[in-house]
Each structure stands twice: as C-alpha cells, then as structure tokens.
C-alpha positions in Angstrom: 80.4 102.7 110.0 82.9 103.7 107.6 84.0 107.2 106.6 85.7 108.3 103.5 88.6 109.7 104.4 90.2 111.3 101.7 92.8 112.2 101.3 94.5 109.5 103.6 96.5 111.9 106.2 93.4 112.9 107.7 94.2 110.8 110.8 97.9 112.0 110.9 98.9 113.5 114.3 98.2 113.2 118.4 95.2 111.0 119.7 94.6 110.0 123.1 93.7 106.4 124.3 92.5 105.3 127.4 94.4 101.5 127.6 92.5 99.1 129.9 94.6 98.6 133.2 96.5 101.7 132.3 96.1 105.8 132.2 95.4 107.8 129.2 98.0 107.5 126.7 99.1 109.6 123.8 100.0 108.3 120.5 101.3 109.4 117.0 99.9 108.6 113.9 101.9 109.1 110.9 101.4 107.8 107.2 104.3 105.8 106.4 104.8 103.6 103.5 100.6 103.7 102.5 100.3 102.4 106.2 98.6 104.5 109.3 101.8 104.2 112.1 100.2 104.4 115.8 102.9 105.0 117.7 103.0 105.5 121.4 104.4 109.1 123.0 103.6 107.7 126.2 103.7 104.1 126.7 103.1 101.5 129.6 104.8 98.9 131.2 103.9 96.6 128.3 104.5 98.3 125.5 106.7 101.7 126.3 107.0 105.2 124.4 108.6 105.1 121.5 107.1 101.6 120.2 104.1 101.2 117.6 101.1 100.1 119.1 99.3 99.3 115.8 99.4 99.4 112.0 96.8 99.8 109.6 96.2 99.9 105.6 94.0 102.9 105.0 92.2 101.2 102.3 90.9 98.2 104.0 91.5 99.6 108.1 92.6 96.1 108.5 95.6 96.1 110.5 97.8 94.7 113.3 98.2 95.6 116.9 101.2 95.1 119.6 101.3 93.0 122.3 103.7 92.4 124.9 104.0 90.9 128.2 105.2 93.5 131.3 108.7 94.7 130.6 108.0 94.9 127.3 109.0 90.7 127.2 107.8 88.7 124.1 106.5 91.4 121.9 104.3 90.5 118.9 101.9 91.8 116.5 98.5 90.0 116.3 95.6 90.8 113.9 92.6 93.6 114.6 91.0 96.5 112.7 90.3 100.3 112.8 86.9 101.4 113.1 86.4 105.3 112.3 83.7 106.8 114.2 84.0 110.6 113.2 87.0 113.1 112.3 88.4 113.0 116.0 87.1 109.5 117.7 88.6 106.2 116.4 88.6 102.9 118.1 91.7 99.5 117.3 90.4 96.2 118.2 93.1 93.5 118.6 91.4 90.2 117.8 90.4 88.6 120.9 91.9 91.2 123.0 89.3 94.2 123.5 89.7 97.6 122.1 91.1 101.1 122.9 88.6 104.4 121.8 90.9 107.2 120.8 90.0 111.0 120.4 91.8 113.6 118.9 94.8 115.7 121.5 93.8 118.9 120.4 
C-alpha cells in the first residue's frame, strides 16, 4: 500500500529502526536534492553514525540502501524500496537482504 504523501517532507525528521543483529537505531530523514536522505544518528559496527543508510526518490520510493562489512569495510549501495505503511511506520527493503520497520521518534 501506497500513501499520498503530499507534500513530500512529510517523512522529514527522527525514526527508529530495529536493525537485525543490532539495537534500535535512530535515523534522520531529510529531503535533499528531491531525494529522502536516511541517515543514521546512531549507527552500528557496519555502518556507523553519521553515514546514510538509504536513499529514496519520493515519487517512485524506489531507492538504494548501504551495506558494509564490520568496520565499516567495503561499503556499497545496493538496490531496495520504501514501503509506507502509515504517517509514523515505514519499512526499507534492501534487495535480497531483508528489511528494517521504522516508527516515528516522537
């Protein structure tokens, strides 16, 4: 299911995540350049604060995701999507990778 989310900033600010093999982590969204910018607050040993975790075009919620080995070693994007479940819960699959369910930091 896909919400109209007009105008696009709607998503803009603090969402938690629950990243599998790791704690809840906070992230940033920001509207940059006609993109949604996940970035992380708090990070892991894979991919640390400070580093985007995924980007999306609000149009299409087709987007790309970071990976990275521990150590942050090797990092690359890879293809995956947005789905938007409701105002505050959103979920980013990374093709072939799984998926992390976010909810809004109020």
């Amino acid at each position: 299911m896909k919400l109209d989310l007009s105008p696009q900033s709607q998503l803009v600010g603090e969402w938690i995540g629950n990243y599998r093999g790791h704690f809840e982590e906070v992230i940033r969204i920001d509207l940059i350049d006609g993109k949604w910018i996940a970035t992380k607050m708090t990070g892991d040993e894979n991919v640390p604060a400070g580093e985007i975790t995924w980007r999306v075009d609000p149009a299409t919620c087709i987007g790309e995701g970071q990976i990275a080995g521990q150590g942050f070693l090797q990092p690359r994007f890879i293809p995956g999507h947005l789905e938007i479940l409701s105002s505050d819960r959103i979920i980013f699959h990374w093709k072939d990778l799984g998926q992390v369910e976010y909810r809004r930091d109020d």
